[in-house]
C-alpha angles and dihedrals in degrees: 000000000000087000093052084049093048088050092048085050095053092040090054091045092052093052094052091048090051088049086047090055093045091047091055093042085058087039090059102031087059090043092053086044088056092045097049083043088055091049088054107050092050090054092051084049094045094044088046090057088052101051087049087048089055098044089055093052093050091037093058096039084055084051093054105042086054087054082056107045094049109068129223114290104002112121121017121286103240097199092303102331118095124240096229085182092080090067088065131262101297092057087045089058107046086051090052097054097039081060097044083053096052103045088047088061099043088055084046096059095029085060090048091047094053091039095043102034109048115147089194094066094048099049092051097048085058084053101044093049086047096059080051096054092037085049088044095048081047099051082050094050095052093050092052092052086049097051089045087051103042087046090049090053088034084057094035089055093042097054090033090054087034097054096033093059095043088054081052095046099053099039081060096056087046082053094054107033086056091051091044087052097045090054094046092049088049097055081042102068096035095059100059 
């Protein structure tokens, strides 16, 4: 019996031990997932600033190639801005167009910076992975707690079983022994 509780106790510590490993393996697989999830953030955000980077400098060397392309004087200065219909419509046009272009790139980058570049997201996927990882630490505490428990009561019953039947063993060969030497001193004294 103590063999078979020796057996249930190593069996019970190898199972712990195989729910600790896969506990670390999801513990560092989600800790590698948060990290690649980190790298790249910061390479959307790093390619984001480029591109703005990029657009402004387009965007100002469009600017300054209209300036100079409009001389001085021609059209109505509009409280900095130039009148380019009073070149004539296909001026107006152009310019119409050359605007309509740019804006449309400027809405365009603005929409990939707020879709690309969200704090927010980010910060909630890191919370979210470290609720993982706090839930995961938890399960394997308490795993831990329940394998220290179970091999303290696997122990406990196995002294207490143990102890009780070797009490009992030797109370039966006193038993025995007494009743054995009773017998003997009583044929004993009959013999002589």
């Amino acid at each position: 019996e103590v063999q078979s509780l020796h057996a249930d106790v190593a069996a019970q510590a190898s199972a712990a031990d195989c729910c600790l490993d896969k506990l670390r393996e999801q513990a560092e697989a989600l800790l590698s997932d948060f990290s690649a999830g980190r790298i790249e953030d910061a390479k959307r955000a790093e390619a984001i600033v480029h591109r703005r980077t990029v657009l402004e400098t387009e965007v100002a060397a469009l600017e300054r190639r209209l300036a100079a392309q409009v001389p001085t004087g021609s059209g109505t200065d509009h409280g900095g801005v130039l009148d380019a219909s009073a070149n004539g419509p296909t001026w107006a046009a152009q310019d119409a167009e050359m605007r309509a272009v740019l804006e449309a790139r400027v809405a365009e980058a603005e929409e990939r910076r707020t879709a690309g570049d969200e704090p927010n997201s980010c910060q909630e996927e890191l919370q979210r992975y470290e609720a993982m990882l706090r839930e995961t630490q938890a399960t394997r505490t308490e795993l831990e707690t329940r394998l220290s428990l179970d091999a303290a009561n696997a122990t406990a019953r196995c002294t207490t079983s143990w102890a009780s039947r070797y009490e009992a063993l030797v109370d039966a060969q006193r038993a025995m022994t007494d009743g054995t030497a009773s017998v003997v001193s009583d044929l004993a004294i009959q013999e002589p």
